[in-house]
C-alpha positions in Angstrom: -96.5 -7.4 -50.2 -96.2 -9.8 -47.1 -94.3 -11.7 -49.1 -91.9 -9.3 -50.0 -91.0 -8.4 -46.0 -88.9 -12.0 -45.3 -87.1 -10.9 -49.0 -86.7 -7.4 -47.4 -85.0 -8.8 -44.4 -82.9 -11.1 -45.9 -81.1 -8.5 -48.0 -80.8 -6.2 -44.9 -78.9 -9.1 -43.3 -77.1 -9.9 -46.4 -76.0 -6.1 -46.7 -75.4 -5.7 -43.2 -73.0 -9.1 -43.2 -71.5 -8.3 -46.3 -70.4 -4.7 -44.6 -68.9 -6.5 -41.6 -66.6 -8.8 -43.5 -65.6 -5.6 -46.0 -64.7 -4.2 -42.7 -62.6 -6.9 -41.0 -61.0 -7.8 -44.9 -60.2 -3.5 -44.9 -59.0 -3.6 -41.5 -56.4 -6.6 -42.2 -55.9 -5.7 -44.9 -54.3 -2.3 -43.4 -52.6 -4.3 -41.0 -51.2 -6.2 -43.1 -49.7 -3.1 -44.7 -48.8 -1.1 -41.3 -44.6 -0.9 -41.5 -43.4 -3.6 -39.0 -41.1 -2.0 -36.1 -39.0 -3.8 -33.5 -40.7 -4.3 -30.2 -39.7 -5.5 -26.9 -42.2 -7.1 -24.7 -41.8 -5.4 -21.0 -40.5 -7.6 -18.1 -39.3 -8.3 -15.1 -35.3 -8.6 -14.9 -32.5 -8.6 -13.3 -30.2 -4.9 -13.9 -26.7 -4.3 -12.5 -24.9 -1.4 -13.8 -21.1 -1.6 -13.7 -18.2 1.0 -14.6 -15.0 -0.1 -16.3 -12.0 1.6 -16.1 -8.2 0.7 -16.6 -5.6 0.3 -13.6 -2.1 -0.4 -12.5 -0.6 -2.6 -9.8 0.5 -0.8 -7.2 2.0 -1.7 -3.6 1.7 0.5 -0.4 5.5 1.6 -1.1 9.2 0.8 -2.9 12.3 1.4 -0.9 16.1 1.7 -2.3 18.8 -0.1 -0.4 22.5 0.8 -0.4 25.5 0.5 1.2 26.6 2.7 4.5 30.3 1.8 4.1 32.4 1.8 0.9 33.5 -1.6 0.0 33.9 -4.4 -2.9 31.2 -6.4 -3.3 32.0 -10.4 -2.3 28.5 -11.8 -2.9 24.7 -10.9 -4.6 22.7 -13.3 -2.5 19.4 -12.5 -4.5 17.7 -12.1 -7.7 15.2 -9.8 -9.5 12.0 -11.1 -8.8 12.9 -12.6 -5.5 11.1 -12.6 -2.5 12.9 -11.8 0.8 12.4 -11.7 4.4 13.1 -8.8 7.1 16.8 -9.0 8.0 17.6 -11.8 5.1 21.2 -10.9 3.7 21.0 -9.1 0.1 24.2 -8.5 -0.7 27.8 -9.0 1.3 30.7 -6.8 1.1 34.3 -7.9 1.8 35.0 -8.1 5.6 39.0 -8.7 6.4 39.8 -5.5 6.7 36.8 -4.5 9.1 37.4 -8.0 10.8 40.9 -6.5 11.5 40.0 -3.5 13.1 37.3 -5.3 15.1 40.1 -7.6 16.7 42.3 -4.4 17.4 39.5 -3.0 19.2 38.8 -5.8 21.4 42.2 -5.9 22.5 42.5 -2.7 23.6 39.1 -3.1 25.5 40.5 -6.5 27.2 44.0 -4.2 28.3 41.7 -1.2 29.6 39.5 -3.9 31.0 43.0 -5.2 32.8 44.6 -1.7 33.9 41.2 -0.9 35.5 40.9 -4.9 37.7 45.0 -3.8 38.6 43.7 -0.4 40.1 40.7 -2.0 42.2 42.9 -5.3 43.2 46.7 -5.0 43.5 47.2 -1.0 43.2 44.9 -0.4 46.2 46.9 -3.1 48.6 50.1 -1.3 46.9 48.9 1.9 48.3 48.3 0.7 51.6 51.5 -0.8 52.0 53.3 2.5 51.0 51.0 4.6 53.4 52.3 1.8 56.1 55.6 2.6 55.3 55.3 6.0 54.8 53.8 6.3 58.7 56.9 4.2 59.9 59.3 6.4 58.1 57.5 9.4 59.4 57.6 8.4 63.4 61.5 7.4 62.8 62.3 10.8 61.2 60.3 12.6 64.5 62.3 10.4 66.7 65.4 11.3 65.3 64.5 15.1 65.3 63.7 15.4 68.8 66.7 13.1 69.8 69.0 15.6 67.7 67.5 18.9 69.3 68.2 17.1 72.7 72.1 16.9 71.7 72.2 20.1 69.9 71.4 21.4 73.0 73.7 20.0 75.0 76.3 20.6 72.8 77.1 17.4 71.3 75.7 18.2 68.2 75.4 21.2 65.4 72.9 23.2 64.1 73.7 21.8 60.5 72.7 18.1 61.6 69.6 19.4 63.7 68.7 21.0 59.9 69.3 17.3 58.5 67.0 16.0 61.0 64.3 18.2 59.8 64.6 17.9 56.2 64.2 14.5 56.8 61.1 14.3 59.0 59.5 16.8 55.9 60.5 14.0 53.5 59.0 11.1 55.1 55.6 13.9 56.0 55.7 14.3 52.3 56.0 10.8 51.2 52.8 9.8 53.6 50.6 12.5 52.0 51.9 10.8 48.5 50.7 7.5 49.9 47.6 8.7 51.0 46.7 10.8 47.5 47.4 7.7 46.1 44.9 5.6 48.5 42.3 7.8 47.5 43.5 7.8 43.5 42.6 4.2 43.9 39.3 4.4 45.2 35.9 3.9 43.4 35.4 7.5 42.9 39.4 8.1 42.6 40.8 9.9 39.7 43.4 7.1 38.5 39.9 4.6 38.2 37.7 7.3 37.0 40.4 7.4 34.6 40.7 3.8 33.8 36.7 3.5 34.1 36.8 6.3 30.9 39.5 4.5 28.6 37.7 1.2 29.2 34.0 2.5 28.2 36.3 4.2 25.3 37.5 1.0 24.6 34.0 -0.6 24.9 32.4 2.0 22.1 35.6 1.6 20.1 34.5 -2.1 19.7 30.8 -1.3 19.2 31.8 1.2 16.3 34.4 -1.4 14.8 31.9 -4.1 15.0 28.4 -1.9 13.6 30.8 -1.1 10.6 31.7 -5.2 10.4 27.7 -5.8 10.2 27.1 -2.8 8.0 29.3 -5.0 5.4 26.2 -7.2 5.2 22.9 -5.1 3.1 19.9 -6.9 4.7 16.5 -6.5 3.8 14.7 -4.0 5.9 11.0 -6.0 6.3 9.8 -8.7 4.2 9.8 -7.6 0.3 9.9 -8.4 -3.1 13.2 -7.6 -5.2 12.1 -5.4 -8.5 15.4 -4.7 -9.4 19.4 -5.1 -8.9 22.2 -3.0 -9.9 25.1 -4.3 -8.4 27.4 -7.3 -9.3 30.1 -9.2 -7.6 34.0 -7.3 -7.2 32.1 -4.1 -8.0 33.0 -1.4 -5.4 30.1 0.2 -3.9 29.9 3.8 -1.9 27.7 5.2 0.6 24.0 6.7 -0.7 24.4 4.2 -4.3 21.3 2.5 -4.6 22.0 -1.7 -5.1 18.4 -2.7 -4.9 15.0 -2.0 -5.3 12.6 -3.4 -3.2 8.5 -3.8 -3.2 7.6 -3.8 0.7 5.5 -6.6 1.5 1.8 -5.6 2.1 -1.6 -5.9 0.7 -1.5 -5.3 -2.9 -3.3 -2.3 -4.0 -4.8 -1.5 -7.5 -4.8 2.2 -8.6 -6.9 3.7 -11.2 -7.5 7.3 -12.8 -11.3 7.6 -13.5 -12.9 10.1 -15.3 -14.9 12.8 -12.5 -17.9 12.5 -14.1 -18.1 9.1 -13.0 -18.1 10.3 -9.2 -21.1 9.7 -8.1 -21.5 6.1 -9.3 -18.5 4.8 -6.6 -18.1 4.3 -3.0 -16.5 2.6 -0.7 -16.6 -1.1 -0.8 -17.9 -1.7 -4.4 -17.3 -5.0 -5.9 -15.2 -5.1 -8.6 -14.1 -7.6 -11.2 -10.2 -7.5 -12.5 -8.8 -9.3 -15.8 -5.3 -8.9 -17.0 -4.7 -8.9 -21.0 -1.9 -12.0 -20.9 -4.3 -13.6 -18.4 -7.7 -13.1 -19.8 -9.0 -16.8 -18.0 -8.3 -15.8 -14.3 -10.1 -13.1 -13.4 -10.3 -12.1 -9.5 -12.1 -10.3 -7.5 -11.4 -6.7 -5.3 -13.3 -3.9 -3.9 -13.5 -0.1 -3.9 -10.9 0.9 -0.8 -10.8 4.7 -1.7 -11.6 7.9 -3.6 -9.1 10.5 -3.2 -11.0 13.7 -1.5 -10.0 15.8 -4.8 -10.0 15.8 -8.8 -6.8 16.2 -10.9 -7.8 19.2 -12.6 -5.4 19.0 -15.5 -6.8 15.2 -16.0 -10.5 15.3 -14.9 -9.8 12.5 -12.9 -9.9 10.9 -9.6 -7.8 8.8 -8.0 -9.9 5.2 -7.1 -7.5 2.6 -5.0 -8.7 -1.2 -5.0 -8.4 -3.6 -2.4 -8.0 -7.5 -3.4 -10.5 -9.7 -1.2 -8.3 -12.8 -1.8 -4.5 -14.0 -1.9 -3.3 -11.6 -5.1 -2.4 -14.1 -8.1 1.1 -15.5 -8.8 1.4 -13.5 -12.3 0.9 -10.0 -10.5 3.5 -8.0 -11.1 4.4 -4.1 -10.2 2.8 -1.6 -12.5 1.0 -4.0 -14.3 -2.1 -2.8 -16.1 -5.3 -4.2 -15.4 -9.2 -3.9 -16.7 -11.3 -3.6 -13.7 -15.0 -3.5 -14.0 -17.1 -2.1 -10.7 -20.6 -2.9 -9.8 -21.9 0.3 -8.5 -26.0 -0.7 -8.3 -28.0 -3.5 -9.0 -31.6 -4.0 -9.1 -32.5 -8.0 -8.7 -36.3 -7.6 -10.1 -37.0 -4.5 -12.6 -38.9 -3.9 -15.7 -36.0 -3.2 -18.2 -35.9 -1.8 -21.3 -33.2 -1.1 -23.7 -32.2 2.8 -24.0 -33.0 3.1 -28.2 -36.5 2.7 -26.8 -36.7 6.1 -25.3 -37.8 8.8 -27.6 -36.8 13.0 -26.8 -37.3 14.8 -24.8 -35.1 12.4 -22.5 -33.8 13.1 -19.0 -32.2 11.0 -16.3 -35.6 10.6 -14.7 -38.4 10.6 -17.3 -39.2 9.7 -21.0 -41.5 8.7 -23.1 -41.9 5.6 -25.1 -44.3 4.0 -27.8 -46.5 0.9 -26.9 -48.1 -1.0 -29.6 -51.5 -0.7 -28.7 -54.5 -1.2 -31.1 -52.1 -1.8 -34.2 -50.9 2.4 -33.5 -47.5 3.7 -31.7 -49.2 5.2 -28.6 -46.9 7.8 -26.7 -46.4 6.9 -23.3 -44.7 9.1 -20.3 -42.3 6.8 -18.2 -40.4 7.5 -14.9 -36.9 6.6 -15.1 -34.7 4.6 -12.9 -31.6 2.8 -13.0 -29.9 3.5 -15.8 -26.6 1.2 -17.8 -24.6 2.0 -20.5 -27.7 -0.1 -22.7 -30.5 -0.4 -20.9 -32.8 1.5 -17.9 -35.3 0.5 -15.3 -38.9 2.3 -15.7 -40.7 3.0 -12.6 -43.9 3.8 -13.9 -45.6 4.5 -17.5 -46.0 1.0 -18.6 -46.7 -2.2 -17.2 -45.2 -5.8 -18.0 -46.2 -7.5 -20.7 -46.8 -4.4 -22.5 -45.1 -4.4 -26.5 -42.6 -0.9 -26.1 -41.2 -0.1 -30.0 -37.7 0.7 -30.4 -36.0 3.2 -32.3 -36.8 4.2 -35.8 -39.1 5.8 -37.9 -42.4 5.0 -36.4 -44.1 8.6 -34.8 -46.9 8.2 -32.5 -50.5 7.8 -33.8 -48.8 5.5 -37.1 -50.2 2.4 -37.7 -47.2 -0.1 -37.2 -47.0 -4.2 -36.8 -44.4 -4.8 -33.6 -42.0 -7.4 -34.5 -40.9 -8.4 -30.8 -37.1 -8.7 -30.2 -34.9 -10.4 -27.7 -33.5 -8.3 -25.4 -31.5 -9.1 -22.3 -30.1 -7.0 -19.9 -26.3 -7.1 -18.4 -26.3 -9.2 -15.5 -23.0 -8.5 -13.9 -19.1 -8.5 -13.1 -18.5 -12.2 -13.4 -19.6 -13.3 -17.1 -17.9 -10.5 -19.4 -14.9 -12.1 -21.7 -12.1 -10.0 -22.1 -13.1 -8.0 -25.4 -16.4 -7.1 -24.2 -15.3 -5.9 -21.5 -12.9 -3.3 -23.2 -15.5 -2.4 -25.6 -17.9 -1.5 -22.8 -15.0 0.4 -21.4 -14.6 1.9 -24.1 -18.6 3.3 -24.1 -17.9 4.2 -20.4 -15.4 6.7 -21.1 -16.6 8.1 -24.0 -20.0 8.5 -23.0 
């Protein structure tokens, strides 16, 4: 029998060994035939969420320039597309008529201009010398009077010559007052220089009139523009109110967009932005968020979002051209990221669950949300880095499963998207 123990104990180890490995051969053996899933391993990233919309050239506002004066057209001094400055001649009307009237005008300032200097210079020593001679003539005439009553009354002479002799000192009385009115006519507050003063600022404004309508022959530009368009050609007569050009007003370039309202609360102010146009996909350039328009078009859904350019606007810019912007409205430079087809319902903004490969089963795990992108989301809390989180599919928590681990990177940002991915994000943007 004491033999027998060390044979006892042998088997017992035997047994016990042989138990072990069927255990480790059943447990790979059930790994090995878990389904595999896609996994991502958790870690630390950088996340930027953007929004991409579509919009249009726009500058702060168009004028129409026309002619005040009817007139043929001598001369189109610019072209569509040009760029003008303020006062720059745009197009030139025929002049000889209004250069005619301006020369008429003139004159008949310089002769007001004359009869005015004669009243101030030669009519006023005129005056005085008839006032002098109207005094002489006076004192003769009351000489002659009271030598005439002094023969009438003796006798030597008759009533009809004393008469004479007083008609006559009325006359020359008469012709002083005359002289005198005509002193005072003459002075600088006189009626006949009033009167000259008045015809000569007549003159004066006639001139002004004749040479405004000379300079209205010339359509300048207002301020410094761009010309969009041009309807008028040379020998084409032209009338007051017709519109000739149509000009962009110089001023910072503006970009104007319609996004969709539920979209609101990812903008404000000052938000980077990335612009492409489709014929030049290679130069992108950069702007920023200037405004959002206080309401919503309600037949649209939409609000109004104007762009700022932070740098000199590109040559190939034109009005009303339609661009693809894309707007970096948060970024996160360190998060753990995962993509959104790892979140399983019930889903909201904020929380989640997820499975984590854990022991060779899909464990269900609660997670706190963050930021979220049109592909991916930041978790808060739930899992740590490093951890294996499954993707979508059919894998239920409690299942045995294999993780097969994925590549996954997040978007990084405005500057790197091409063209065509950025319209198909746009397109996920809007639809969403």
């Amino acid at each position: 029998m004491p033999a027998l123990a060390p044979l006892m104990k042998r088997r017992w180890l035997w047994g016990a060994g042989a138990l072990v490995l069927a255990v480790v051969l059943w447990w790979a053996w059930s790994t090995w035939r878990a389904p595999q899933a896609d996994a991502v391993v958790l870690q630390a990233a950088p996340l930027v969420r953007t929004l991409q919309f579509s919009a249009r050239v726009a500058t702060l506002s168009r004028v129409s320039v026309g002619s005040t004066v009817t007139g043929r057209v001598a001369k189109v001094a610019v072209k569509e597309g040009a760029q003008v400055r303020q006062g720059e001649v745009l197009v030139q009307l025929e002049t000889d008529e209004l250069q005619a009237a301006l020369a008429q005008a003139q004159s008949a300032e310089r002769q007001a201009a004359a009869r005015l200097a004669g009243l101030r210079s030669t009519g006023r020593t005129a005056a005085r010398a008839q006032l002098v001679q109207a005094q002489v003539s006076v004192r003769a005439a009351e000489a002659a009077l009271l030598r005439t009553q002094q023969l009438v009354a003796q006798g030597f002479l008759s009533d009809a010559q004393l008469d004479e002799a007083r008609r006559s000192v009325e006359v020359a009385r008469a012709q002083q007052l005359g002289a005198q009115a005509q002193i005072q006519a003459n002075e600088d507050t006189g009626t006949d220089v009033v009167q000259a003063q008045a015809q000569l600022a007549q003159a004066r404004a006639a001139t002004a009139a004749a040479q405004v309508r000379l300079a209205q022959a010339a359509v300048r530009a207002p301020t410094d523009a761009r010309v969009l368009s041009r309807t008028v050609e040379p020998g084409q007569i032209v009338q007051p109110g017709a519109a000739l050009l149509s000009l962009a007003l110089s001023g910072p370039t503006q970009l104007v967009a319609q996004v969709d309202e539920r979209f609101l609360d990812q903008l404000q102010t000052g938000q980077k932005a990335a612009v492409l146009a489709d014929a030049f996909a290679g130069q992108p350039f950069a702007a920023q968020v200037l405004s959002i328009a206080p309401a919503v078009d309600a037949q649209r859904g939409a609000i109004e979002v104007k762009l700022a350019l932070t740098q000199e606007a590109p040559a190939f810019l034109r009005e009303d051209m339609t661009l693809s912007v894309e707007v970096e409205t948060a970024r996160r430079d360190r998060a753990l990221v995962l993509p959104l087809t790892a979140l399983h319902a019930p889903s909201t903004n904020s929380a989640a669950t997820v499975l984590v490969a854990e022991g060779g089963r899909a464990q269900a795990r609660p997670v706190r949300l963050g930021l979220r992108t049109l592909g991916a989301v930041e978790v808060l809390e739930g899992v740590r880095e490093g951890e294996a989180v499954l993707l979508g599919g059919e894998v239920q928590a409690g299942d045995r499963v294999r993780p097969r681990v994925v590549a996954f990177q997040a978007a990084s940002g405005l500057p790197g998207a091409s063209r065509e991915d950025l319209g198909a994000v746009m397109t996920n943007a809007m639809g969403r």
